[in-house]
KOLPAKE-439896 format. One record per residue: residue number from 1; x, y, z of N, C-alpha, C in turn. Coordinates in nm, 2 decimals. Layout:
KOLPAKE-439896
PT  NUM  X  Y  Z  X  Y  Z  X  Y  Z .
...
***
This chain:
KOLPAKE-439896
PT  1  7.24  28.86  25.25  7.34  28.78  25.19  7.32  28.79  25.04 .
PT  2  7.46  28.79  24.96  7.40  28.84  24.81  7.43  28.67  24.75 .
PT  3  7.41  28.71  24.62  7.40  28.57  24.55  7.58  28.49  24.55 .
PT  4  7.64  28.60  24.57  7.80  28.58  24.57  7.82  28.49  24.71 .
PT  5  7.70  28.50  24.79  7.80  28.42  24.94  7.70  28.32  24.97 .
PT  6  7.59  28.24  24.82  7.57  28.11  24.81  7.67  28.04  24.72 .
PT  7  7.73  28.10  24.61  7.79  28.03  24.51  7.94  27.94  24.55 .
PT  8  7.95  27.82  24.53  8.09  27.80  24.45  8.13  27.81  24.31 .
PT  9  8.25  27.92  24.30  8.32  27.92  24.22  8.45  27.88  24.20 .
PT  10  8.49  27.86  24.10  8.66  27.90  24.04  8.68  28.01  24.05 .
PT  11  8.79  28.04  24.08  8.85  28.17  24.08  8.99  28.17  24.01 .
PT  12  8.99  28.20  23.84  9.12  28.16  23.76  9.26  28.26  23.84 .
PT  13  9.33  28.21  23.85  9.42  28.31  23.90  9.58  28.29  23.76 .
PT  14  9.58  28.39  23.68  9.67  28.41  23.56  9.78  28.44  23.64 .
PT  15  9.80  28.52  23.75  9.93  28.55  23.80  9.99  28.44  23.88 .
PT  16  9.93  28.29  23.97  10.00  28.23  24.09  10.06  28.18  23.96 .
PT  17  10.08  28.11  23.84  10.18  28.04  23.85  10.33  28.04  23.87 .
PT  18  10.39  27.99  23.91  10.40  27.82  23.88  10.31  27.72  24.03 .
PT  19  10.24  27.85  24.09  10.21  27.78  24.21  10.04  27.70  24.17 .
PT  20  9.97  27.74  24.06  9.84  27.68  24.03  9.80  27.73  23.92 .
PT  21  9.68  27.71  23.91  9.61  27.76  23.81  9.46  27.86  23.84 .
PT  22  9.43  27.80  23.97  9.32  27.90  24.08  9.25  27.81  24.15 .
PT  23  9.20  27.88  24.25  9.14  27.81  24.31  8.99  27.76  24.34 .
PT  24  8.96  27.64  24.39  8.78  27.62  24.46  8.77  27.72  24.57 .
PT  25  8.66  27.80  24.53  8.63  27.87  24.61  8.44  27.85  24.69 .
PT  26  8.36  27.78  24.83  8.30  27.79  24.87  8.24  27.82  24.92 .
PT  27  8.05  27.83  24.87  8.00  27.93  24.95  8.01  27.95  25.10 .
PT  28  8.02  28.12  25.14  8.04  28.13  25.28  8.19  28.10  25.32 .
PT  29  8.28  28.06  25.26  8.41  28.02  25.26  8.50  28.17  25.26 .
PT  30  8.62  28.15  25.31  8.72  28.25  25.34  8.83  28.24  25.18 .
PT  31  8.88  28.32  25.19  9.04  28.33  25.08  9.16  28.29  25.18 .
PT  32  9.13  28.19  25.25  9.27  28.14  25.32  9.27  28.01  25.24 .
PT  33  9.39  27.99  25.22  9.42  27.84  25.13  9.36  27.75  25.22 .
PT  34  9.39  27.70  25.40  9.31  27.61  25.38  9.12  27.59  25.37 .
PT  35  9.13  27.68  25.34  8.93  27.64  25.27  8.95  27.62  25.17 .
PT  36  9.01  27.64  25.09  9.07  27.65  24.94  9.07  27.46  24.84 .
PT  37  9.04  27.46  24.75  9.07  27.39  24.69  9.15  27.40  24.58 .
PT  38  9.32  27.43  24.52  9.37  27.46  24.46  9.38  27.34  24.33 .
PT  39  9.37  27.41  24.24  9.36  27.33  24.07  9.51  27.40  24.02 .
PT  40  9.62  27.24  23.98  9.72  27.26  23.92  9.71  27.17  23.81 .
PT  41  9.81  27.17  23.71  9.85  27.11  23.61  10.00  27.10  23.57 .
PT  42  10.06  26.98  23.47  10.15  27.00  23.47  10.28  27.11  23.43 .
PT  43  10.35  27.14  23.55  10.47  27.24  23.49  10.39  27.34  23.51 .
PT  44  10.27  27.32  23.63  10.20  27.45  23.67  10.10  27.43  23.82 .
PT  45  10.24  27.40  23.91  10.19  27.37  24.02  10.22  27.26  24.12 .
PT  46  10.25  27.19  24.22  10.27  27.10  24.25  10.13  27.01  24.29 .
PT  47  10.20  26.84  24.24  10.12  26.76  24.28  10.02  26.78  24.40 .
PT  48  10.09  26.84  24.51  10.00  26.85  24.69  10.05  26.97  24.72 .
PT  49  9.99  27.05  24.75  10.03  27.17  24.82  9.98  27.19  24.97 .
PT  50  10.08  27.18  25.03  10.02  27.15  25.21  9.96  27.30  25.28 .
PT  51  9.93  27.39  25.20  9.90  27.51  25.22  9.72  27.50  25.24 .
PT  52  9.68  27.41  25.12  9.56  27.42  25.09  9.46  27.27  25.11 .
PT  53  9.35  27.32  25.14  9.22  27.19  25.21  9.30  27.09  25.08 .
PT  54  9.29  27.08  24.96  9.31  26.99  24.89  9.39  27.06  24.78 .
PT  55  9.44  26.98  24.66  9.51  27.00  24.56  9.45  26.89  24.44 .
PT  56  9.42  26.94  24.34  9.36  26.89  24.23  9.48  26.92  24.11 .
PT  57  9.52  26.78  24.07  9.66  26.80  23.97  9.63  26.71  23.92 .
PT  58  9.65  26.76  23.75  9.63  26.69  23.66  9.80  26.67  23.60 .
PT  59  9.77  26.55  23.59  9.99  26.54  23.51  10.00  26.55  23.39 .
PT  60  9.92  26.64  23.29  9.95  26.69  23.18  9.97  26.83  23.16 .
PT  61  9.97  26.87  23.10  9.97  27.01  23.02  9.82  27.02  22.99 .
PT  62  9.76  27.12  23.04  9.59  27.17  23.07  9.55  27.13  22.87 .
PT  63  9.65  27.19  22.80  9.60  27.16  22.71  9.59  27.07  22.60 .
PT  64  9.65  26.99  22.70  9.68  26.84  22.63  9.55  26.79  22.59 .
PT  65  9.55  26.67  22.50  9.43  26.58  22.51  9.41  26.57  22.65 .
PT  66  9.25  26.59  22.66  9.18  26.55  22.80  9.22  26.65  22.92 .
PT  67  9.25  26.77  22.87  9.30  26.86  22.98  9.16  26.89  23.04 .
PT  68  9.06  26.99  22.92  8.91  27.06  22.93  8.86  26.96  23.02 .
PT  69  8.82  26.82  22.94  8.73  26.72  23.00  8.84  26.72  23.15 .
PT  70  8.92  26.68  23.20  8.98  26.70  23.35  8.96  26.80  23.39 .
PT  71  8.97  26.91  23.38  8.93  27.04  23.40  8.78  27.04  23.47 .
PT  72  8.67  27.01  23.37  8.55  27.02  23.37  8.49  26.92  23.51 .
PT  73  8.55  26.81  23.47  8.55  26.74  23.54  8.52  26.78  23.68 .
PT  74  8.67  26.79  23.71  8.70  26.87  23.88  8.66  26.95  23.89 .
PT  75  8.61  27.10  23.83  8.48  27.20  23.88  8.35  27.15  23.89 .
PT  76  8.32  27.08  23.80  8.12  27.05  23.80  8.14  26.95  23.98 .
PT  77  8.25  26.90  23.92  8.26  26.76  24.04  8.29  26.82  24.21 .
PT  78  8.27  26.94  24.19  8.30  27.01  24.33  8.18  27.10  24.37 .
PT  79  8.09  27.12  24.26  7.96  27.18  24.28  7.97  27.32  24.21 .
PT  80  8.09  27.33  24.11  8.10  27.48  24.05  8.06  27.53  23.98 .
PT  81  7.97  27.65  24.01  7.89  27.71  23.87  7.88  27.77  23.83 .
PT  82  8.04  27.89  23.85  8.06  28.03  23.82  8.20  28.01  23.81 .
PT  83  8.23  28.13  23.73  8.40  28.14  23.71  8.43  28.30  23.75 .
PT  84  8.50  28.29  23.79  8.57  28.46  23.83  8.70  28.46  23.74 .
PT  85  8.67  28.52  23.65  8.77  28.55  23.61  8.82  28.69  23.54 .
PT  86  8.86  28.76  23.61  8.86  28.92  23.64  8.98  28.99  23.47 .
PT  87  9.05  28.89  23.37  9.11  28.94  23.32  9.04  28.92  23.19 .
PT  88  8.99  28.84  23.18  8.89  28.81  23.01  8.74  28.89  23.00 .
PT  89  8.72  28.89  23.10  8.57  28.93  23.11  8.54  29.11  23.02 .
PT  90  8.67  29.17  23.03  8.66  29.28  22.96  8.65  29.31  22.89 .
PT  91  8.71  29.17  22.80  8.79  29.20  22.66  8.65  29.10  22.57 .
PT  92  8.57  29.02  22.68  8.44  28.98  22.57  8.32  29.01  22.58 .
PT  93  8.32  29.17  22.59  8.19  29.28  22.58  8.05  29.21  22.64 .
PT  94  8.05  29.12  22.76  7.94  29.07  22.83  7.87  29.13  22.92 .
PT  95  7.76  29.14  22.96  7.67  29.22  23.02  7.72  29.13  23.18 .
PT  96  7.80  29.12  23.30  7.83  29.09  23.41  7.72  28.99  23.43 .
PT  97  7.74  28.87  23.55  7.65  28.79  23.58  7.69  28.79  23.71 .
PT  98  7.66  28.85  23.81  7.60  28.81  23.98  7.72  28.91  24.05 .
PT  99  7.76  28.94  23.97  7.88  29.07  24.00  7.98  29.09  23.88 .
PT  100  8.07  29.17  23.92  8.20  29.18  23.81  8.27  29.05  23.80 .
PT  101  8.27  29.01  23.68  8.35  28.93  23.66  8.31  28.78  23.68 .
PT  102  8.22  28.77  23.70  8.15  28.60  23.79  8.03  28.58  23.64 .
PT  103  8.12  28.43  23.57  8.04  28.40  23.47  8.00  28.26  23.46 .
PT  104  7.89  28.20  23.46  7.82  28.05  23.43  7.96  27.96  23.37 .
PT  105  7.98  27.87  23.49  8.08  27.81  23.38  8.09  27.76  23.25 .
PT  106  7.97  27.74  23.18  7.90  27.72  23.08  7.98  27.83  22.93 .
PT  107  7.97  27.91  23.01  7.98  28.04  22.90  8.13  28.05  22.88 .
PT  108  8.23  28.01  23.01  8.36  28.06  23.05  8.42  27.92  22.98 .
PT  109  8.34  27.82  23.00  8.41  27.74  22.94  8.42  27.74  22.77 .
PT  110  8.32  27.78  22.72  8.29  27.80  22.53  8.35  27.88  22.49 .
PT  111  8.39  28.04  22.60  8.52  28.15  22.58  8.63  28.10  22.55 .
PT  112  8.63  28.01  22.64  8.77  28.00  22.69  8.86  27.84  22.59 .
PT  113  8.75  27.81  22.64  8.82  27.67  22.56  8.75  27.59  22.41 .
PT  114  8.65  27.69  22.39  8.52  27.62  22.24  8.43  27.54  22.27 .
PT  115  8.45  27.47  22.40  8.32  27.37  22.49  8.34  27.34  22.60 .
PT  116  8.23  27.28  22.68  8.23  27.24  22.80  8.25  27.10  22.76 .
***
């Protein structure tokens, strides 16, 4: 077993909207929505999606006041400590972490948004 099939991650997905923003993903867990924990926001996703184990919806605009902090929130608060995010990772000349694309939410979050 590699280190990828203990971890939970986020998995950002840039292409589902309007259907999310990506999903919880669990160690040992499948890519079928219901194992899935799907992360929406507003005007980017619906409230419940009956597709998936749960739906995490925030009723603002991600980058509203208190988007990050909601954001951060619901990953740490699900046990998440890696981010997959397959479209940024290229463009900020980082040496990979536990595979392609899989980064400390820590780091993904200070990229991405200036802090955790």
């Amino acid at each position: 077993m590699s280190n990828l099939d203990t971890l939970t991650y986020f998995s950002i997905d840039y292409r589902s909207p309007p259907s999310g923003l990506g999903q919880i993903v669990f160690p040992g867990g499948s890519d079928k929505p219901a194992d899935l924990v799907l992360v929406t926001y507003k005007g980017n996703g619906d409230v419940a999606n009956p597709f998936y184990k749960v739906t995490q919806h925030f009723p603002k605009d991600l980058f509203e006041e208190g988007g990050r902090e909601w954001l951060a929130e619901k990953l740490l608060g699900y046990g998440v400590t890696h981010v997959y995010d397959p479209e940024l990772g290229d463009q900020w000349g980082m040496s990979q972490h536990l595979g392609e694309h899989y980064y400390p939410i820590a780091i993904w979050f200070n990229r991405t948004f200036g802090a955790l």
